[in-house]
C-alpha positions in Angstrom: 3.5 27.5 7.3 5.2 24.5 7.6 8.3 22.8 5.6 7.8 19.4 3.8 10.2 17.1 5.0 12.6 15.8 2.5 11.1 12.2 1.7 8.0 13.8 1.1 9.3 16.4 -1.1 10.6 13.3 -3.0 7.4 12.3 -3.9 7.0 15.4 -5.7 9.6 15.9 -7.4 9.9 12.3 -8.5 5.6 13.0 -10.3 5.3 12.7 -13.7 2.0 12.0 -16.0 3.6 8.9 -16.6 3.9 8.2 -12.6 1.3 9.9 -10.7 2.2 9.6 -6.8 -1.4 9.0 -5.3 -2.1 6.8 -2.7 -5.9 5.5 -2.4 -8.5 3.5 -0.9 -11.3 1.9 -2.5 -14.4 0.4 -0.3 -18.2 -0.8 -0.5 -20.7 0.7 2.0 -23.6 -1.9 2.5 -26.4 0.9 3.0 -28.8 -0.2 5.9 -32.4 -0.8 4.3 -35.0 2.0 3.6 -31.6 4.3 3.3 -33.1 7.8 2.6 -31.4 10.6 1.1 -28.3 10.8 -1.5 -25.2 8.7 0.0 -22.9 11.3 -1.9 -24.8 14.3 -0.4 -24.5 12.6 3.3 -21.3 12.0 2.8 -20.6 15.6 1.5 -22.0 16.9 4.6 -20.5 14.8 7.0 -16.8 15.6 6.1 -17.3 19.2 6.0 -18.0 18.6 9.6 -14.6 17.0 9.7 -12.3 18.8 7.5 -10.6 20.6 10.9 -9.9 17.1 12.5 -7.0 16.2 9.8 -4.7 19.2 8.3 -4.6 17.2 5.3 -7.9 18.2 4.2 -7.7 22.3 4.4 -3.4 22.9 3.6 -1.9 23.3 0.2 1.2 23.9 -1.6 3.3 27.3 -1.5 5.8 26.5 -3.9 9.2 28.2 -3.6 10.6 31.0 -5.9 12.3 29.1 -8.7 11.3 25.8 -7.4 15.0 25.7 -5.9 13.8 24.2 -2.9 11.3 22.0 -1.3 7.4 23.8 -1.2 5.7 24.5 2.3 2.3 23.8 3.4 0.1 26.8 4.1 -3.5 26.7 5.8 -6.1 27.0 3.3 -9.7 27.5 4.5 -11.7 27.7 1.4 -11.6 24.1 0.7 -14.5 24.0 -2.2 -16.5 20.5 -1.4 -18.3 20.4 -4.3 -14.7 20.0 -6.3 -13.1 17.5 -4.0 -16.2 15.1 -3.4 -17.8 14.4 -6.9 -20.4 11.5 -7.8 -19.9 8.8 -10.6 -23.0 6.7 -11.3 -21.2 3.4 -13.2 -23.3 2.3 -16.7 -25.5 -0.8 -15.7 -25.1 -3.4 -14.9 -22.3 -2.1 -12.6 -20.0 -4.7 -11.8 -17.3 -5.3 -9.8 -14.9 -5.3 -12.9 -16.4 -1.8 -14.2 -15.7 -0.4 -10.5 -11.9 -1.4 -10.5 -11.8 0.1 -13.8 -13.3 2.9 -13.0 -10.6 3.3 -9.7 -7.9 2.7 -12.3 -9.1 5.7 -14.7 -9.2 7.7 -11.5 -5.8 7.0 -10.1 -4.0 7.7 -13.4 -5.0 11.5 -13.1 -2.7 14.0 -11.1 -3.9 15.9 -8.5 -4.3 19.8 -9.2 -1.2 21.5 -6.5 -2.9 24.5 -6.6 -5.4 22.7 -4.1 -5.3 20.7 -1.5 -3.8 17.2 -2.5 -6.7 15.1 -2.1 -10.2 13.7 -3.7 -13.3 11.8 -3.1 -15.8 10.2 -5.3 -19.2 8.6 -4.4 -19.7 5.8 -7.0 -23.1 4.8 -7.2 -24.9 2.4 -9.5 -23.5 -1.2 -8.7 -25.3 -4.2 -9.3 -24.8 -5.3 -5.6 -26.8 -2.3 -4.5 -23.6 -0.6 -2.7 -22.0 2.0 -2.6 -19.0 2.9 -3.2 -16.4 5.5 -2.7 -12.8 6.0 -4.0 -10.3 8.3 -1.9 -6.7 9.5 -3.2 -4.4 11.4 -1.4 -0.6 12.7 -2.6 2.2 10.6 -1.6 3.4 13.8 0.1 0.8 14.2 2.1 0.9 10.6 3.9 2.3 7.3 4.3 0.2 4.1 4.9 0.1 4.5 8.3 -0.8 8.2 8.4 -3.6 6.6 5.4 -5.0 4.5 8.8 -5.0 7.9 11.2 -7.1 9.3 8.7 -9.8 7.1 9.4 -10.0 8.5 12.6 -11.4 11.8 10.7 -13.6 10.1 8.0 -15.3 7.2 9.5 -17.5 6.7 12.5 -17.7 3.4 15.1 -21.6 3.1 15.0 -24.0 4.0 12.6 -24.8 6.5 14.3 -22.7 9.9 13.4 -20.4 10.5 16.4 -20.4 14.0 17.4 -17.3 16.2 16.7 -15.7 19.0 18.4 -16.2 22.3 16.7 -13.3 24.0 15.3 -11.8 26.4 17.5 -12.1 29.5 15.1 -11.8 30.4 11.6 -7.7 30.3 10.6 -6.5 33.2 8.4 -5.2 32.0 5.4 -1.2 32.2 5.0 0.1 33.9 2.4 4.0 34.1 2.7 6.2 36.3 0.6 9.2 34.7 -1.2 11.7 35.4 0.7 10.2 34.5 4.0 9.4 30.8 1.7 13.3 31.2 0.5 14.5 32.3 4.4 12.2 28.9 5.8 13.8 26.9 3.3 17.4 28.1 4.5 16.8 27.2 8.2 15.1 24.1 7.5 18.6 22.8 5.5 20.5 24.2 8.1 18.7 22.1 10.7 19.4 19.1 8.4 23.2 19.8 8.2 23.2 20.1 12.2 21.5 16.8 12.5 23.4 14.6 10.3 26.6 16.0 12.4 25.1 15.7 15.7 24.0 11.7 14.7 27.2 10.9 12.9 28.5 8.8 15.6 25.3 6.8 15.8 25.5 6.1 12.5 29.0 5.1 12.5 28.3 2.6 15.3 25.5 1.3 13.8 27.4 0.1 10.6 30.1 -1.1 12.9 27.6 -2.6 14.5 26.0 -4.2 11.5 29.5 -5.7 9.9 30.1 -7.4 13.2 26.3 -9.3 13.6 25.5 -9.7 9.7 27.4 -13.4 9.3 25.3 -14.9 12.0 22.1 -14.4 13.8 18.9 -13.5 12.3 20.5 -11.4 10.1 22.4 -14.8 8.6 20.0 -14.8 5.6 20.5 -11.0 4.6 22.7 -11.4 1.3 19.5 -13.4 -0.5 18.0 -10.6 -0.4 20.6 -8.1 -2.5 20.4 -9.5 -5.9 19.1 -8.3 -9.2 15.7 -9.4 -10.0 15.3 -11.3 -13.1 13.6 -9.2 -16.1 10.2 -10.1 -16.5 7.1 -8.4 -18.6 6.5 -6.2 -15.0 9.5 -4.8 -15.3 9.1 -2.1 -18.1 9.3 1.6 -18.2 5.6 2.5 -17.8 3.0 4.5 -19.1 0.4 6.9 -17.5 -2.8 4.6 -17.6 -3.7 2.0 -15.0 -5.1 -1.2 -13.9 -6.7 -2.2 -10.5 -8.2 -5.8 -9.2 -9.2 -6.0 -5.4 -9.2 -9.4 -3.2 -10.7 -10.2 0.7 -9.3 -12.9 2.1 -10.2 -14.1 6.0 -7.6 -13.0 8.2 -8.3 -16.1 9.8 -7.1 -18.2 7.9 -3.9 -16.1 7.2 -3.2 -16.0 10.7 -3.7 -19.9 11.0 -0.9 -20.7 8.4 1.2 -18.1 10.1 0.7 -20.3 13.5 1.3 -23.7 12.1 4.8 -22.4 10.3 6.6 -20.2 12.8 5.4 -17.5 10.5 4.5 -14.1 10.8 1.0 -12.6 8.8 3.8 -10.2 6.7 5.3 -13.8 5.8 2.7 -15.2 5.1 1.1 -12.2 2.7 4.7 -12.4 1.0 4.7 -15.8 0.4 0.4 -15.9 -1.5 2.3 -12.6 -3.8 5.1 -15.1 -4.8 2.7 -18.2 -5.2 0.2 -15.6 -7.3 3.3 -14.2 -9.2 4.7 -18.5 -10.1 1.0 -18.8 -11.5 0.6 -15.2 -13.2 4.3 -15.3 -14.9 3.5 -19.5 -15.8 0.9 -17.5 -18.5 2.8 -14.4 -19.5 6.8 -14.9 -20.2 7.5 -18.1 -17.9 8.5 -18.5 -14.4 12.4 -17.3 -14.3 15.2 -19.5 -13.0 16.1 -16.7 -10.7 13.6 -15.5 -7.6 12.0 -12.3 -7.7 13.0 -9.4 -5.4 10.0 -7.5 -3.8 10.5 -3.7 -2.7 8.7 -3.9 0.7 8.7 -0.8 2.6 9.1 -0.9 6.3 7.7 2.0 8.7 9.6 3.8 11.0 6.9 6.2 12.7 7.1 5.5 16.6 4.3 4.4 18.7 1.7 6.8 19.3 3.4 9.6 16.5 0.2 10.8 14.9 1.7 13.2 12.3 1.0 13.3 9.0 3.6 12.7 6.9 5.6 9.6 4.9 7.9 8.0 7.9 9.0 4.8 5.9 12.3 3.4 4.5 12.4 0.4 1.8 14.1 -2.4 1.8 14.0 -5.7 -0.5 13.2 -9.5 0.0 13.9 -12.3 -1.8 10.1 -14.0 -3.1 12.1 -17.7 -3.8 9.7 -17.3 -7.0 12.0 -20.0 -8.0 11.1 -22.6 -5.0 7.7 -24.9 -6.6 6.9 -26.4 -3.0 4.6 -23.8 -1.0 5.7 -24.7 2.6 9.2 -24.6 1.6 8.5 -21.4 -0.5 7.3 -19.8 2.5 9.8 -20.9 5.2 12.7 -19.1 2.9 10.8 -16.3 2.7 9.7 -16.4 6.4 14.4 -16.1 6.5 14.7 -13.5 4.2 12.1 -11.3 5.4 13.3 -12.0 9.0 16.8 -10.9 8.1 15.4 -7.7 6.7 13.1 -6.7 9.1 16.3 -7.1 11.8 18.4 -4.7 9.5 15.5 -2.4 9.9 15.3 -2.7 13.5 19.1 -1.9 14.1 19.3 1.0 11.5 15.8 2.6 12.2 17.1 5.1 14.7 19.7 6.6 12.1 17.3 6.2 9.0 16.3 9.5 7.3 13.2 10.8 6.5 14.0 14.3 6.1 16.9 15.9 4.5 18.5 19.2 2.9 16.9 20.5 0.0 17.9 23.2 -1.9 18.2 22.4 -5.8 16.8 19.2 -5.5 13.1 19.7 -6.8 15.9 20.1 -10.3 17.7 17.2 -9.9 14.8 14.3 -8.9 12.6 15.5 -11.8 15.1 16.2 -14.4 15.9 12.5 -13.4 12.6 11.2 -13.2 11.5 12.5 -16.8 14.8 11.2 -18.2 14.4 7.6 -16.4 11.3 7.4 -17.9 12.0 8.9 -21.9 15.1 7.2 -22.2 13.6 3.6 -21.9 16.4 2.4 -19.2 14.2 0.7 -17.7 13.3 -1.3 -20.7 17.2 -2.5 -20.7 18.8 -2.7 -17.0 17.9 -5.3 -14.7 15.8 -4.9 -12.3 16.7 -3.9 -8.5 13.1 -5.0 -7.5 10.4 -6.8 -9.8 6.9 -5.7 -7.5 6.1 -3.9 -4.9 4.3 -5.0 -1.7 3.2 -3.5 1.4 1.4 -4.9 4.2 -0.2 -2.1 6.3 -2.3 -3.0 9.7 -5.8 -1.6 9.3 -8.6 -1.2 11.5 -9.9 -4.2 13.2 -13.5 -3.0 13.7 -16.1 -2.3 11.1 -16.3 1.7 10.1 -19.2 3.6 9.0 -19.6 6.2 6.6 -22.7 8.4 6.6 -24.5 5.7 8.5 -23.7 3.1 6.2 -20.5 0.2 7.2 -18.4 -0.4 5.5 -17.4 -3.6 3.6 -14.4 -3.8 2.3 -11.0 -1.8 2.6 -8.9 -2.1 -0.5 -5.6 0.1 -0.9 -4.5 1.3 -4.3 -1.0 2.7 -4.9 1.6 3.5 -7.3 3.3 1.5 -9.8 7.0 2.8 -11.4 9.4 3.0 -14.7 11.1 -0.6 -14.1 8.1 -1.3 -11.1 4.7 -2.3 -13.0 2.9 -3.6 -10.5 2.1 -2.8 -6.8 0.5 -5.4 -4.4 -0.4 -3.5 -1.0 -3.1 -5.1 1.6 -4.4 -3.7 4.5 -6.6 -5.7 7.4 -9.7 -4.8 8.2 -12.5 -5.9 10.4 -11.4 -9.9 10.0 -10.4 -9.7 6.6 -6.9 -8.5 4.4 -7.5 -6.4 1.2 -5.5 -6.8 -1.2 -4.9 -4.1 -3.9 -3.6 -4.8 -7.2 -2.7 -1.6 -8.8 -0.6 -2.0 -12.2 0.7 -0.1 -15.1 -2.0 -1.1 -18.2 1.4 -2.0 -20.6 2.9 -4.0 -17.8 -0.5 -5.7 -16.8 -3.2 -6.2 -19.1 -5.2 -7.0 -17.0 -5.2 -7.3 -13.2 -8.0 -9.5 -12.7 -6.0 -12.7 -13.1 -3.5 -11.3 -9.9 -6.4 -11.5 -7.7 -7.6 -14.7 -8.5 -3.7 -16.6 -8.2 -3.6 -15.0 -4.9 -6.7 -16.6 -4.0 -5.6 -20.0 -5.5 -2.6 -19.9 -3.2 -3.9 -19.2 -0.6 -6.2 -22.6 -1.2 -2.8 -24.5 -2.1 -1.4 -23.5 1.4 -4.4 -24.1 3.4 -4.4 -27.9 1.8 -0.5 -28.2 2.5 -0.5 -27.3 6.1 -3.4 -29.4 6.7 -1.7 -32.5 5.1 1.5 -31.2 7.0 -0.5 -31.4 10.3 -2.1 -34.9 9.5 0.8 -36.4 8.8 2.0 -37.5 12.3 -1.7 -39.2 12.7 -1.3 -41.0 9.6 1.6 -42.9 10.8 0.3 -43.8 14.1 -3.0 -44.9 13.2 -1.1 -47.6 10.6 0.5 -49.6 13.3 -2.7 -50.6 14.6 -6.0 -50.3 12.1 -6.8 -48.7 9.0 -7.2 -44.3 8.9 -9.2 -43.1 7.2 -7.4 -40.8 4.2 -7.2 -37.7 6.5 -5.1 -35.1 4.3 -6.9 -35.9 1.6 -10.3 -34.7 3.7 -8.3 -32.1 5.3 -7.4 -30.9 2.1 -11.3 -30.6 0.3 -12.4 -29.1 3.6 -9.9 -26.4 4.1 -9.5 -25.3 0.5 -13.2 -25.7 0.0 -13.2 -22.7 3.3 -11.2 -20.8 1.8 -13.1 -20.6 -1.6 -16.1 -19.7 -0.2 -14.7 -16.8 2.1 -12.2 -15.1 0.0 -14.4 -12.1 -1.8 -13.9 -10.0 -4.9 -17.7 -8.9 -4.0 -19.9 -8.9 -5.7 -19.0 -11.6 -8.8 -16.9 -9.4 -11.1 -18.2 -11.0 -14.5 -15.7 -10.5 -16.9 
């Protein structure tokens, strides 16, 4: 048995069928040719191989008498297969559109808690001649980073099935009584109360600490970032059903922008959400006078902590929605993220992720269902206008059941007053992005993916003209250049077109 930590329990407690906490991933398998055999089945059999390299896949909820307190996990070691890994064959012609819809159908439903907190589908029947498979996993159970361990269970480095270790023994199934589930929850508060004591000091310093270095510094640039977004259609108490839109971009290119501009790749993701959100908000509402605010979470886990479990902390930055030019668009949001990710830095060590307890299963979701009946969301203005997460992925192709792997697109959870998420992850050369929305927020996703593609191309041109510039002038003193920008800019954006990938063509 083991106690959920309180940021986990959160995600919980905060569920509703209006705000289902799954996290997912959605990918294509290019199967080798003369593939034999049923890629579901394969896959079917190779994780029950697997299940004893991830507790995630074989622990489940013991909830605690009355609910006053956080659940436990327990072992559970009839995990039924044929439940958790199902088969959808899409209705021809099985496009790419008709797969994101059918992940957003499938991460609107909640996850049974009387099982473990996870699911798999095989989707076969796309036009490409992929394969496909969908995987969602309670917030609870995982962060993003945790998400990327768990490749280390499900995937293989060759085609080739690496072998596994066997599991030591069959595990007896817990069954505790409740009070030894009231008694756990009793000493796991009581370790919380003793903490926060014990690290008072450290967190006293640390804000003294923070008042002293905050008006200079890289942390100049902080107070941007503390505003209330403007209201915009996102920004809407939401309902239960969902919409999803996937993008590849090269990470090469990313990471080239990043170079020429002092940048950072998180910067630089940041700054193609605010271009795509100027072009998506230009067709529904207007572009506001004030900047967006994106909720970005930041992880805390510690180098080389392998547990599973949600070790992040959120913070906000300032998307200068409200800046037209691109370069200059980016350099204040390369500043504002900077300042942020220094506050993180500084306060990381006395950051929580785990906390007493007792009563508050009550208070989150009596709050949650309220938040979300009463419409406040409709009315207040909003903390945050998106989400977006950057987590770093694996940088070498994967293989599933002898087929690789071709794309690695996250899909996560929207909120009342949130509407739309934007999380990518790298993979293999390439960022996913992940567009996952709430259907009366966003229509329709598709349009998301292709503005983030479009500035992408508008930033590639820029920085080219940007680096031509100097030649420009020093080729006029003494002959005529040829227009250099203007080539830079055709060849560049015409690069980027071709690369970035919402494969195969989604035809809607």
């Amino acid at each position: 048995m083991r106690a959920l930590s309180g940021l986990d329990g959160a995600f919980l407690h905060l569920e509703t069928p209006q705000t289902p906490m799954n996290v997912a991933s959605l990918h294509l398998f290019d199967l080798p040719p003369g593939y034999a055999g049923s890629f579901h089945e394969r896959v079917k059999r190779q994780l029950a191989q697997r299940l004893h390299l991830a507790p995630i896949f074989q622990q489940k909820l013991a909830p605690m008498p009355l609910q006053f307190a956080n659940p436990a996990w327990i072992a559970d070691d009839d995990v039924d297969l044929d439940y958790h890994v199902q088969r959808i064959a899409l209705p021809a012609p099985g496009t790419q559109a008709q797969l994101e819809a059918c992940a957003a159908q499938l991460h609107s439903e909640l996850l049974d808690r009387s099982r473990p907190l996870w699911r798999l589908y095989v989707i076969e029947g796309l036009q490409s001649g992929q394969a496909a498979y969908y995987i969602k996993i309670h917030h609870a159970v995982l962060d993003g980073q945790a998400g990327v361990l768990l490749a280390n269970a499900l995937f293989d480095l060759t085609p080739a099935a690496q072998p596994v270790p066997k599991p030591a023994g069959r595990r007896r199934g817990e069954h505790p009584g409740p009070l030894e589930l009231a008694a756990a929850a009793l000493k796991h508060d009581a370790g919380q109360y003793i903490k926060f004591v014990r690290h008072l000091p450290d967190v006293v310093r640390t804000l003294a600490g923070l008042v002293s270095g905050a008006r200079g510094g890289a942390m100049r640039g902080l107070g941007t970032n503390f505003a209330f977004g403007p209201k915009t259609p996102l920004n809407v108490a939401i309902g239960g059903e969902r919409r999803f839109a996937a993008l590849s971009v090269p990470l090469k290119a990313l990471k080239s922008i990043a170079a020429a501009h002092a940048a950072t790749l998180n910067d630089v993701v940041l700054a193609l959400c605010s271009g795509a959100l100027r072009r998506y908000l230009a067709h529904h509402g207007g572009i506001p006078k004030k900047p967006l605010i994106a909720a970005m979470p930041i992880s805390l886990r510690a180098p080389g902590d392998t547990e599973f479990t949600t070790q992040a902390t959120m913070s906000l930055v300032n998307l200068h929605t409200h800046v037209a030019d691109p370069l200059r668009r980016l350099q204040a949001i390369r500043d504002a993220a900077g300042a942020v990710k220094e506050l993180a830095r500084r306060t990381g060590g006395v950051m929580p992720t785990d906390f007493p307890s007792i009563a508050v299963p009550w208070v989150l979701h009596g709050l949650a269902s309220l938040y979300g009946r009463s419409g406040i969301a409709d009315t207040i203005p909003p903390i945050a206008n998106v989400t977006i997460s950057n987590v770093p992925g694996p940088r070498v192709p994967l293989y599933a059941a002898g087929a690789r792997m071709a794309t690695y697109w996250p899909v996560s959870i929207p909120e009342h007053g949130v509407g739309l998420n934007i999380t990518v992850m790298s993979y293999a050369g390439a960022m996913g992005f992940g567009f996952t929305a709430a259907a009366n927020a966003v229509p329709d996703a598709g349009p998301l993916a292709t503005a983030v593609a479009a500035a992408l191309d508008e930033l590639l041109a820029r920085t080219a003209q940007a680096a031509a510039k100097p030649k420009r002038r020093s080729a006029s003193a003494g002959r005529t250049a040829r227009p250099a920008g203007k080539a830079a800019k055709r060849t560049t954006a015409g690069t980027a077109r071709t690369q970035v990938s919402r494969a195969p063509a989604r035809g809607r």
